[in-house]
C-alpha positions as CSV (number, residue, x, y, z in Angstrom):
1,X,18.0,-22.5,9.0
2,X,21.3,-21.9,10.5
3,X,21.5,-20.3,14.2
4,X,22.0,-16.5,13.8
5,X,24.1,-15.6,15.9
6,X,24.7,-11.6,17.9
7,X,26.1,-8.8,16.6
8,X,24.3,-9.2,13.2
9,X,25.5,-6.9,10.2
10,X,23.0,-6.2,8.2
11,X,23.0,-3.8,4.6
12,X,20.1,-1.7,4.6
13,X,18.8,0.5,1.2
14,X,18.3,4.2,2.1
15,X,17.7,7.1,-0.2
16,X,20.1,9.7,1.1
17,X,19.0,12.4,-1.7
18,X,16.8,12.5,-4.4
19,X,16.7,10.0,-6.9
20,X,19.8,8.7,-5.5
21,X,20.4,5.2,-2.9
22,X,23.3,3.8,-1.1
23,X,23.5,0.6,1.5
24,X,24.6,1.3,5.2
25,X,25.7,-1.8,7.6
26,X,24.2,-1.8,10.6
27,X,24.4,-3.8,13.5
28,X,21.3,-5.6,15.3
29,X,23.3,-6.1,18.8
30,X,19.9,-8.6,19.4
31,X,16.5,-8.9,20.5
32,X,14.3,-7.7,23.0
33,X,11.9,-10.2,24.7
34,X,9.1,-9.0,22.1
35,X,10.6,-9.0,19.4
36,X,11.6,-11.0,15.7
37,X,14.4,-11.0,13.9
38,X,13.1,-11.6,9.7
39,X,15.1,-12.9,7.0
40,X,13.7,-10.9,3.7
41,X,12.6,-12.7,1.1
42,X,11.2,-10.0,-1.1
43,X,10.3,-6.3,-0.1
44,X,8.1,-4.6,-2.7
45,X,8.3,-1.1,-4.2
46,X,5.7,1.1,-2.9
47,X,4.0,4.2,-4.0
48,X,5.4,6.0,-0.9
49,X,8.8,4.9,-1.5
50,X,8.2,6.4,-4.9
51,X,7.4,9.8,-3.0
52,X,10.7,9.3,-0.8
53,X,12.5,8.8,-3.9
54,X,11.7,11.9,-5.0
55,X,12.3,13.7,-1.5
56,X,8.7,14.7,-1.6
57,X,7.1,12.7,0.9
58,X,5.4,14.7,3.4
59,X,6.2,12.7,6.5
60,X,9.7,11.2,5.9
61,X,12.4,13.6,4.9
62,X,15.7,12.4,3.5
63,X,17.7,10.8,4.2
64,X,15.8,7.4,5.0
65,X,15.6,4.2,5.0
66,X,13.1,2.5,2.5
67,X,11.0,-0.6,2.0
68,X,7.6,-2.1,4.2
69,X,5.7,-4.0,2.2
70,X,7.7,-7.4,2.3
71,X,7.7,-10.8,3.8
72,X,10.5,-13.5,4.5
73,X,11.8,-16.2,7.3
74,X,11.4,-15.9,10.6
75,X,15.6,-15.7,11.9
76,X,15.3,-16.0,15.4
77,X,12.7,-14.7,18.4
78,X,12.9,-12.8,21.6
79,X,12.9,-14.7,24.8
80,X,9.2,-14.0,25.3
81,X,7.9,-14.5,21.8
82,X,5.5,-17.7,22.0
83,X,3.4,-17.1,18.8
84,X,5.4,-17.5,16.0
85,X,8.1,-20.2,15.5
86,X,11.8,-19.7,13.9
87,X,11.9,-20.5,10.2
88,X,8.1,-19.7,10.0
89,X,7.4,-17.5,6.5
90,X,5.6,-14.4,7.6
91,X,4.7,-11.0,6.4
92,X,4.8,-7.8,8.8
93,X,2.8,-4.9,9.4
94,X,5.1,-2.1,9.7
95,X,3.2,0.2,11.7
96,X,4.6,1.6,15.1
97,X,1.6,2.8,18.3
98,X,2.1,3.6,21.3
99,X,-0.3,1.0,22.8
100,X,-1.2,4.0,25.7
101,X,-3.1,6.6,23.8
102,X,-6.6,6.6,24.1
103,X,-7.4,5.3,20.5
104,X,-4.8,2.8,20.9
105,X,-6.2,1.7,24.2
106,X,-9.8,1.2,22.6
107,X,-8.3,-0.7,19.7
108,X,-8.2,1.5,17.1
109,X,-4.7,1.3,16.5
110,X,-4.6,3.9,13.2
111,X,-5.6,6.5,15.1
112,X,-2.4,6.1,17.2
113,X,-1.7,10.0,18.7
114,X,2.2,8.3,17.9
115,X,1.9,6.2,14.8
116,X,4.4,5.9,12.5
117,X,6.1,2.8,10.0
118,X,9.0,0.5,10.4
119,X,11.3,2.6,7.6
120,X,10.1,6.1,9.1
121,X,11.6,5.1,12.4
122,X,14.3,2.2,12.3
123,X,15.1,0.8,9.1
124,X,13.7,-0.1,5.9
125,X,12.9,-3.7,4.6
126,X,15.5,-3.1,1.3
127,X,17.8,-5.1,3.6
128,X,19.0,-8.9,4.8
129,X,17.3,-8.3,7.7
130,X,14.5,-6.9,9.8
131,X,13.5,-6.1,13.4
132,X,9.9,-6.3,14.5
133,X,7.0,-6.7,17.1
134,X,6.1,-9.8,17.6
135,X,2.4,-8.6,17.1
136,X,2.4,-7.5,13.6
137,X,3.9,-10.9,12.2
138,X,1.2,-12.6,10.1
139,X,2.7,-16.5,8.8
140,X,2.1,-16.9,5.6
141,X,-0.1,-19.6,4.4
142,X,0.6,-22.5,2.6
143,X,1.2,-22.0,-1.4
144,X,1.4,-18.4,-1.1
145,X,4.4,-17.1,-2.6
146,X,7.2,-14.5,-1.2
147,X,6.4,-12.3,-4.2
148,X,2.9,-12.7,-2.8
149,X,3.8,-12.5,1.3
150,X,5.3,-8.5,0.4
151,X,2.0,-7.9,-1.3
152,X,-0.5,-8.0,1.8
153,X,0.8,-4.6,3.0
154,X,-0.4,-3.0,0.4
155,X,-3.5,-5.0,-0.2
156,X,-4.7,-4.1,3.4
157,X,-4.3,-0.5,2.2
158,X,-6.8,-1.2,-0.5
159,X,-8.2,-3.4,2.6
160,X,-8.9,-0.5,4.8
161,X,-10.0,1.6,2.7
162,X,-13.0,-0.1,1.1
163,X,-13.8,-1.2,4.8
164,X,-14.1,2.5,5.3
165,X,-15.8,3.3,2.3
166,X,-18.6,0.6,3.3
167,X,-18.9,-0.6,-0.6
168,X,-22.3,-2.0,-1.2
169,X,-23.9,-4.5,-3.3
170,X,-25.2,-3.2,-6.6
171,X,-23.1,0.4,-6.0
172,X,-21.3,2.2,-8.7
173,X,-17.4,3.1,-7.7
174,X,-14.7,5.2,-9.7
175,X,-11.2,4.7,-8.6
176,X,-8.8,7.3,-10.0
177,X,-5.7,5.9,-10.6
178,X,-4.5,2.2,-11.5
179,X,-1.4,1.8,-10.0
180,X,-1.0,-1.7,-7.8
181,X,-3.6,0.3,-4.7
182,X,-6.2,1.4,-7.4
183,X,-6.1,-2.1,-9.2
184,X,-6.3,-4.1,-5.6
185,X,-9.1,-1.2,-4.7
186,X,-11.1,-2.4,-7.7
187,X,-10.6,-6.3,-7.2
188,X,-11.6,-5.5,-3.3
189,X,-15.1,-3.8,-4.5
190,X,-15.9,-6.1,-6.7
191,X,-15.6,-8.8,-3.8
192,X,-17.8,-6.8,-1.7
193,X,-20.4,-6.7,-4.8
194,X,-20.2,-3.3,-6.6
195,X,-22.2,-4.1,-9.9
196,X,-19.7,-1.0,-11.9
197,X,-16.2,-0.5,-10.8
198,X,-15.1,2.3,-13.6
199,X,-10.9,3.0,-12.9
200,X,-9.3,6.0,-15.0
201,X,-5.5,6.1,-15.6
202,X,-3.4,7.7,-18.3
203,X,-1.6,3.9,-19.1
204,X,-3.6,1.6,-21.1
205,X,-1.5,-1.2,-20.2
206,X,-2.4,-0.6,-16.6
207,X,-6.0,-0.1,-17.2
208,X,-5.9,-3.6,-19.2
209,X,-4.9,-5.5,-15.9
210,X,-7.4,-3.4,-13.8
211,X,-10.2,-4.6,-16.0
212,X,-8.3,-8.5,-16.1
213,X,-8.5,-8.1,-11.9
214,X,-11.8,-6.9,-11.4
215,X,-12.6,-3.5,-13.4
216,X,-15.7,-3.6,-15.3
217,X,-15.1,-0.4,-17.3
218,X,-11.5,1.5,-18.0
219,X,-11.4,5.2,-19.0
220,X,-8.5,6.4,-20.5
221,X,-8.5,9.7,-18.9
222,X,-5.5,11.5,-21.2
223,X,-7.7,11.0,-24.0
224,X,-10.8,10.3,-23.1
225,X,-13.0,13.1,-21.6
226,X,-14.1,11.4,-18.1
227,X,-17.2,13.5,-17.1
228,X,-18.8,12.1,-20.8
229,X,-17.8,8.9,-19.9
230,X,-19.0,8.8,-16.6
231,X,-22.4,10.4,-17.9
232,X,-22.2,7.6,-20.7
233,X,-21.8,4.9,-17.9
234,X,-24.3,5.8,-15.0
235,X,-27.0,7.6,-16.9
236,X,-26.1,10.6,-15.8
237,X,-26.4,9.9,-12.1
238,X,-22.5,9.8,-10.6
239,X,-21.4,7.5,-8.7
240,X,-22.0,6.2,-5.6
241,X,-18.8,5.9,-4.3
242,X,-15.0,6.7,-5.7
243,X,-11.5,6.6,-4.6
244,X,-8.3,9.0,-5.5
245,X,-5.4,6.8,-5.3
246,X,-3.1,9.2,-7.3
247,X,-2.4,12.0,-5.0
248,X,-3.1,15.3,-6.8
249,X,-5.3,18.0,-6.7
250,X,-6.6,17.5,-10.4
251,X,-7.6,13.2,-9.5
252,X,-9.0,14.6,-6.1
253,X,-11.4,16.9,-8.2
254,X,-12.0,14.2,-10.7
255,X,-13.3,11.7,-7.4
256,X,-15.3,14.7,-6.1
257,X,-17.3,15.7,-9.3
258,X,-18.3,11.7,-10.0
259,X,-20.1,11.3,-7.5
260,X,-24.2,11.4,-7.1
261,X,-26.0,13.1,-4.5
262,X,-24.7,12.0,-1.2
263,X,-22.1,10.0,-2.4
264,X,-18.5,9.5,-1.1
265,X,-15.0,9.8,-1.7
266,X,-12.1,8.0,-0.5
267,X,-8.6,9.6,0.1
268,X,-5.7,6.9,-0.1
269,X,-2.8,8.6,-2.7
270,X,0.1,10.7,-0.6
271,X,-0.1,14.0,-1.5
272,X,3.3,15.8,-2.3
273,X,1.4,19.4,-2.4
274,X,-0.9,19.0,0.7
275,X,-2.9,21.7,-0.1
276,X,-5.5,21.4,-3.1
277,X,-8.4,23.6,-4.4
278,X,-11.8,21.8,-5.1
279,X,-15.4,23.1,-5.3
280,X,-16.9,23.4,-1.7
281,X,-20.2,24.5,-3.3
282,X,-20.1,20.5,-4.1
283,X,-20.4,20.0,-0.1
284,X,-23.6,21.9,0.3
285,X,-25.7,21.4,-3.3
286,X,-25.0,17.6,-3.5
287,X,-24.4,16.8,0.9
288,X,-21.1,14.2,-0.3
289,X,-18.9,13.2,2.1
290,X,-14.9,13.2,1.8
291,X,-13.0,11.2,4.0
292,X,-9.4,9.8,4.3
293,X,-7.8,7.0,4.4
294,X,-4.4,5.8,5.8
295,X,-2.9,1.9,6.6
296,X,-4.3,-0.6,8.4
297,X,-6.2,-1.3,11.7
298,X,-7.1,-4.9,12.0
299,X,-7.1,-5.3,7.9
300,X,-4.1,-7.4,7.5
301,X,-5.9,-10.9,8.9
302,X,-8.9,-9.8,6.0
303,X,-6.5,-9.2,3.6
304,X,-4.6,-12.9,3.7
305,X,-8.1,-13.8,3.4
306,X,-9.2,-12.4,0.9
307,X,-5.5,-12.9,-0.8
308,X,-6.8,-16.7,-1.5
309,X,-8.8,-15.5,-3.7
310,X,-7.2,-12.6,-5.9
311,X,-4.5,-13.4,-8.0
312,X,-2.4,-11.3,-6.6
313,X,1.4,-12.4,-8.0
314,X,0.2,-10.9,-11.4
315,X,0.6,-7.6,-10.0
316,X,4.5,-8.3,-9.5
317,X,6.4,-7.0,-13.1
318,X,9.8,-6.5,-12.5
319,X,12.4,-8.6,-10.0
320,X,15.7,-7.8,-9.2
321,X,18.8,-8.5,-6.4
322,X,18.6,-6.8,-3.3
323,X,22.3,-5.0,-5.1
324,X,20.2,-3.6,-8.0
325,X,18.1,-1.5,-5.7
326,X,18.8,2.0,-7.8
327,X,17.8,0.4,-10.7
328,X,14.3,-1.5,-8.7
329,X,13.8,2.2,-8.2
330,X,15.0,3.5,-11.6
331,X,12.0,1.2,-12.9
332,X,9.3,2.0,-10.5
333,X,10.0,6.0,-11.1
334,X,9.6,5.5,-15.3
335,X,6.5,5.4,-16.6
336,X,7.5,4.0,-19.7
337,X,9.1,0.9,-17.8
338,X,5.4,-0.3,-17.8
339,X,5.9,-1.7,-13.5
340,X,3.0,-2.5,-12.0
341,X,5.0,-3.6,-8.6
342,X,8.5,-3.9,-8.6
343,X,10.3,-6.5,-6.1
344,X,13.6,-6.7,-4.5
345,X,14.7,-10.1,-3.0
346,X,18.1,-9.8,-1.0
């Protein structure tokens, strides 16, 4: 790898309205002591971006910079970065903590009272290039592709939140949704030994590779009535534990009413109406538990574990140059484009 040398310019993909990008050139003067300078070899379309695109995501108004789930070379290190070496391939996890809260300060890094993400404050990973902490580099490992590398963010999502959802063997789990979280939710639970893992989506061709990747049972949902079919499946019972990886009010009800008597649901999708109705009656007659769940704290080693085993590439549909990010976008946003994850590779 040739020796980068300071001021950098750098394009880097923002949505500056909805539905709409452009590329701004910036200039990455250099590094501080902690920090790495990464060469992107593919940055994955995410769910969120998919929310920014839109200019309904709750936490990052327009305009802004897009793109954390990616991985790539490792361009050149600050003066007192020891643990990863230049032209090392690496992924990133794009979170931003204070480091002095008290949550941070016992470790539990999610809980940051200042989190936030790479693309919410800085820039995106739809770029050339990419500034990070030292800390949250992860080197690939040997075999594993780019395609791959971009795909550990979001499988530490799925990560976290079966951690969370303490999945045991033998249980019964519904995910709602079968987009690339809900599919790497299934595969996840199935690792951790859930006998059923029933996923409902409105796309039979997503459903398809749920069940190919670790789904025992696919409902239909847009034309198949779901409460029958759960009924069909458990005997009746629920479920013991199920996930809402869509984000709306009518998939959050749907993870609710599954589940058996002290059961629990999991919280992942990004809701663009944050406030949703559901039957609180449910809390008191059957004692469930809801809870949330949001990035990473200590996942991403598991995941690159646990990547070794999945075959996670298969989740990548649709490629395309770094210069074609409106139509990467364009793809991701049509249903009918049948994506499952959609990469860009400057």
């Amino acid at each position: 790898m040739s020796e980068i040398r300071f001021p950098l310019q750098n394009r880097v993909g923002e949505v500056y309205e909805p539905f709409k990008t452009r590329f701004l050139t910036r200039s990455i003067e250099g590094l501080a002591p902690d920090e790495v300078l990464v060469k992107v070899r593919a940055s994955a379309v995410c769910g969120s971006d998919l929310h920014i695109a839109r200019g309904l995501h709750p936490s990052a108004p327009l305009p802004v910079t897009i793109g954390h789930e990616f991985s790539g070379d490792v361009a050149a290190v600050g003066s007192g970065v020891d643990t990863i070496a230049v032209g090392a391939r690496v992924t990133v996890e794009p979170c931003i903590v204070c480091g002095k809260c008290d949550a941070c300060r016992h470790g539990e890094y999610s809980y940051c009272e200042n989190i936030s993400f790479t693309y919410r404050l800085g820039d995106g990973a739809m770029a050339d290039y990419v500034v990070v902490k030292s800390p949250y580099v992860y080197e690939l490992p040997e075999g594993m592709s780019y395609e791959a590398g971009a795909l550990i963010e979001p499988l530490s999502v799925a990560t976290h939140a079966v951690r969370r959802a303490k999945i045991g063997l033998g249980e019964t789990v519904l995910i709602v949704g079968s987009g690339a979280i809900g599919m790497m939710v299934a595969a996840l639970c199935r690792r951790c030994g859930a006998a059923r893992v029933i996923i409902a989506d409105l796309s039979d061709q997503r459903l398809k590779a749920a069940l190919r990747l670790g789904a025992t049972d696919a409902v239909n949902s847009g034309r198949q009535d779901l409460e029958a079919e759960l009924a069909r499946i458990t005997g009746g019972k629920g479920v013991d534990k199920s996930f809402e990886c869509v984000g709306r009010e009518s998939c959050f009800n749907q993870a609710i009413l599954a589940l058996k008597k002290n059961g629990t649901c999991t919280a992942i999708g990004i809701y663009e109406k944050p406030m949703v109705s559901f039957p609180a009656g449910r809390l008191i007659t059957h004692e469930i538990h809801i809870q949330g769940a949001q990035g990473y704290c200590w996942d991403f080693p598991i995941a690159i574990a646990a990547a070794k085993d999945l075959p996670i590439d298969r989740f990548v549909t649709h490629t395309f140059p770094l210069e074609e990010l409106q139509t990467a976008l364009d793809t991701a946003l049509d249903p009918a484009a049948g994506s499952i994850k959609v990469v860009v590779r400057p």
